[in-house]
C-alpha positions, 0 to 999 in steps of 0.5 A: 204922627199919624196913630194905627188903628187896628181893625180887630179892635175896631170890631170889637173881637171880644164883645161879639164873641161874648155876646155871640156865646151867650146868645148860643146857650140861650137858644140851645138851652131854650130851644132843646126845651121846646122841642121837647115839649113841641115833640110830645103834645105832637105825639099826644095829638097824633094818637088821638087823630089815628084814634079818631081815624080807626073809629071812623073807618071802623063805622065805615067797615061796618056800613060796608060789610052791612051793605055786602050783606044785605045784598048777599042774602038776597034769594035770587042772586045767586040765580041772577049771577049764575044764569046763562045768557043767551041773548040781549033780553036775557042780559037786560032783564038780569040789569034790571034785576040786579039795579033793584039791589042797589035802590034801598042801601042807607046813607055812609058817611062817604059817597061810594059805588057798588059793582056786582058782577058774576060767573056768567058775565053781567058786571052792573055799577049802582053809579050809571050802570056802567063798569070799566072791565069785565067780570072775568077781570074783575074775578082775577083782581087781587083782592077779589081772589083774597076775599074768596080765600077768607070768606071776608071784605079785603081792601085793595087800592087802584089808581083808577076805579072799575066804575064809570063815575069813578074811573079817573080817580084813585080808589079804595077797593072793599071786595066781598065774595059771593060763594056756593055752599062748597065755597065755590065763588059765583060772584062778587060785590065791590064797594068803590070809595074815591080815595079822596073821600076816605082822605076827609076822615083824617084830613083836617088834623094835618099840617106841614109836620104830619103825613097819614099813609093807610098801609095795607099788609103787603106794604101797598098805601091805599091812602095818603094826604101825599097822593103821590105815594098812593098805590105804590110800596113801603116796605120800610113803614110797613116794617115800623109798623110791626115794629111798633105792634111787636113792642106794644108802643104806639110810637118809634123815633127812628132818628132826630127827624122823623117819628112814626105811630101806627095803630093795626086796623083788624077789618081791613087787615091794614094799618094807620101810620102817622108820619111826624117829622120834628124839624118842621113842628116849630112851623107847624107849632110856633113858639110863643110870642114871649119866647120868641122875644125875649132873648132879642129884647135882652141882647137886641142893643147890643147886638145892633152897636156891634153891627153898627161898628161892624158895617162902619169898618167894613165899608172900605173892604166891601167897596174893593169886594164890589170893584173887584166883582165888577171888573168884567175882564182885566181889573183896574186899580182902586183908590181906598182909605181906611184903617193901616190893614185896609191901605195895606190891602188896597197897595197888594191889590193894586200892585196885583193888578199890575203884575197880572196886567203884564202877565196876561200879555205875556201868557197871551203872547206865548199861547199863540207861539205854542199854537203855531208852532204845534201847527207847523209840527203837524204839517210837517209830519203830514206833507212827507207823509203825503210826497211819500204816498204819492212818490210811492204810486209813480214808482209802481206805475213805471214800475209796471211800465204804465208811462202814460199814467206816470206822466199823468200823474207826475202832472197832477202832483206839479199842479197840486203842489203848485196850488198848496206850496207856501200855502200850507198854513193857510185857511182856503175856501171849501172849492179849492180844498176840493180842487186840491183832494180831487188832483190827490185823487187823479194821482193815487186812484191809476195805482189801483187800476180802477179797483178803488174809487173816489167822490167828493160832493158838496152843496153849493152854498158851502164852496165859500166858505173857509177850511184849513188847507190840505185838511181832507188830503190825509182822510182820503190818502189812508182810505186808498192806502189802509181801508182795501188791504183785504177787499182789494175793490171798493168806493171812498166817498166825501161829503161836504154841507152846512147844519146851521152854523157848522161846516160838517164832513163824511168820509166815508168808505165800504172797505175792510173797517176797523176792529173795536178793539183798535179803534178803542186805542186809535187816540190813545197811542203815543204820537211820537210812536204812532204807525204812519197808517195812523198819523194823516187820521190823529194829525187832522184831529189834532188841527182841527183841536187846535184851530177851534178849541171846544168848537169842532167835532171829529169821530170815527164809526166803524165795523169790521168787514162792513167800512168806515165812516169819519166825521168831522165839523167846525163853526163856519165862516165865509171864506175872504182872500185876508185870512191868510193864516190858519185863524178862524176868528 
């Protein structure tokens, strides 16, 4: 007798949900522990690199405000930057002056320019001389009309520098103001430090856990290991910052995944954030070797028996996955052998794809019923639509006596209904299509004594190719009948040509348009009580929807009083006297 064999115990349910608990409690306890100890010697670590930093930015304020200094007690500054200048000589000689400023500055830690400029133009650079914008501009900068307000250094970034050597890098601005003695600004000294440069104060410390942003009082990043966020708004840090001043704590954890320190730097009325993100601490700071084995070492044997089985057993249900994923359209059945559960699955597969196999003939078969059937209903809501139209205007011709013009007419219907009856399912070439509309044409345009008229033009290379028979018949027939009733006179023009593998079609005509608010609706009404000015429109669309689904095109522009434009396209095939049914494939 042939034993079952159940594949639940064949996993061993039980071993692996035990070890799988176990091993949970384990890493939680274990890695709770660790996080806990990760995330304070971060914050410890953390503190002393934004220590570190506000000691070096203060020595750099220091040598800053030095150097403004030396350069303000100068006697002849005030003289030099005030003087008029009245020709080239003036201004040289005031350059040459003024480069002596510029010769005996001591070494900083970081390498920098220095603008002077003044109230009477000259704007010189310790780089190569020159600077990038005027001294009225300069005058008008922020933080130059800051430091004027407080007789102090204010610091400011800028995505480029005001000097030539430093114009294509972001920089940090320190401004000091030259004033009168009734505080009257005559000038000002800039010293320009490439952000890069003050970046190497606290670079090193980082890794991929901890971002440094200098953040000045507005909330503006005048520094930052992520360049992007350089010279734009962080209202939100800046916040946090006061936060942390407001309490007196160097640090605030936001949420489980970001701390944030900050210290207030006084100089530069600004502060120093560290950005920590926890989640990434354990790549930055890797647990210990023995941490990291020492719970694989005690459950790896287990572990791997369970595998073992696992994979033993799911061979069977992972070679039906793959046939099934490999079956490109219809499935085909599959041979397994395995446990009862897996012979069980393997004979509801198979009988699946039978049935499917049957179904998909049958869906197939009902689809092109339903498609042609649709086809034929718009047809025949169309030629009525069209005899009705066309009947119309004979009668108001014999009803003005116009016989010769009747006649005409009765003439061009025989021959447009000698070229499409029995023909109306038929897909026929873009000439003959056009035949068709211009004896349409011949027909309706006498009943408007010449008022209205009608073109059709269409390049060469796109008369052999294939389009649904009487397709343009209903756009040109509403254009006659509905685009005049108020201008009465007026031109419909069509237009046939190929984008790459499209067949597109204008109709376009200069009568009354149609109103937003009507247009808006057009598609959305209710065919079975739709107005037969609307059908020929939404019949066309609806055809064109059916014979190329997801491939054709049909929009309508219009403006009141200023005309319509219709617009319609459909992949294009070159026509062939085969295609005898409305199939474009």
């Amino acid at each position: 007798m042939h034993k079952q064999k159940s594949i639940l115990f064949m996993l061993l349910l039980p071993i692996c949900i035990s070890t799988l608990i176990l091993l949970s409690l384990c890493a939680g306890t274990m890695t709770a522990l660790y996080l806990k100890q990760v995330k304070n010697t971060a914050i410890d670590s953390n503190l002393e690199i934004l220590n570190q930093t506000s000691a070096s930015l203060g020595l750099l304020h220091n040598h800053l405000a030095k150097v403004a200094y030396n350069i303000r007690q100068k006697p002849y500054l005030e003289n030099l930057l005030k003087k008029p200048i009245s020709t080239s000589a003036d201004e040289y000689s005031i350059r040459l002056q003024l480069g002596k400023l510029f010769t005996d500055n001591p070494a900083a830690m970081v390498d920098y320019d220095i603008v002077v400029f003044g109230i009477n133009g000259i704007a010189v650079s310790s780089g190569n001389g020159g600077v990038t914008m005027t001294s009225e501009k300069l005058m008008n900068l922020p933080v130059f009309l800051r430091s004027a307000s407080s007789s102090t250094i204010a610091y400011d970034s800028q995505s480029t520098g005001v000097s030539y050597s430093t114009r294509n890098y972001s920089v940090i601005i320190g401004c000091q103001s030259l004033l009168t003695s009734d505080n009257t600004p005559y000038g000002g000294v800039m010293i320009v430090i490439k952000e890069s440069s003050l970046r190497q104060f606290y670079q090193s410390f980082l890794n991929k856990s901890t971002n440094i942003v200098l953040l000045s009082n507005t909330g503006t990043v005048l520094s930052s290991n992520i360049t992007s966020e350089i010279g734009q708004k962080n209202q939100r840090l800046l916040k946090l910052a006061h936060e942390n001043e407001k309490n007196g704590s160097p640090y605030v954890q936001t949420s489980q995944d970001e701390i944030i320190l900050s210290d207030y730097l006084m100089y530069y009325n600004s502060y120093i954030i560290s950005h920590i993100t926890p989640s990434l601490l354990f790549q930055s700071y890797p647990p210990p070797i023995a941490m990291i084995l020492l719970i694989p070492i005690t459950l790896g044997l287990l572990i791997v028996t369970i595998m073992l089985i696992i994979r033993q057993n799911l061979k069977p249900l992972k070679h039906l996955a793959n046939h099934m994923a490999s079956s490109c359209d219809i499935p085909s059945p599959i041979s397994m052998h395995g446990s009862t559960e897996m012979d069980m699955i393997s004979d509801a597969y198979n009988n699946m794809v039978e049935k499917l196999k049957v179904y998909l003939i049958q869906l197939e078969q009902a689809y092109e019923k339903q498609r042609r059937d649709e086809l034929d209903l718009l047809q025949m809501q169309i030629n009525p639509h069209f005899l009705y139209n066309t009947l119309d205007s004979i009668k108001h011709m014999v009803s003005i006596h116009n016989q010769k013009d009747a006649y005409k007419t009765i003439d061009s219907l025989i021959s447009l209904l000698r070229s499409t009856l029995g023909k109306t399912n038929m897909m026929v070439s873009l000439q003959e299509e056009i035949a068709n509309a211009e004896n349409y044409i011949s027909i309706i345009e006498p009943r408007y004594g010449g008022e209205i008229h009608a073109e059709i033009t269409a390049d060469n290379s796109c008369l052999n190719y294939q389009i649904p028979n009487l397709l343009l018949q209903p756009l040109i027939e509403n254009a006659f009948f509905h685009a005049f009733q108020v201008s009465k006179r007026g031109s419909i023009r069509v237009f046939f040509y190929l984008s790459s593998d499209t067949l597109s079609c204008d109709v376009i005509d200069n009568g009354d348009g149609i109103p937003a608010e009507q247009l808006q609706t057009l598609f959305s009404q209710d065919t079975n009580h739709l107005s037969v000015t609307k059908i020929g429109i939404i019949n066309v669309k609806k055809r064109l929807e059916i014979l190329f689904p997801g491939r054709s095109e049909f929009t309508i522009t219009s403006d009141a009083g200023f005309g319509t434009c219709i617009n319609f396209s459909f992949p294009a095939k070159e026509y062939t006297r085969n295609n005898k049914k409305d199939d474009p494939r």
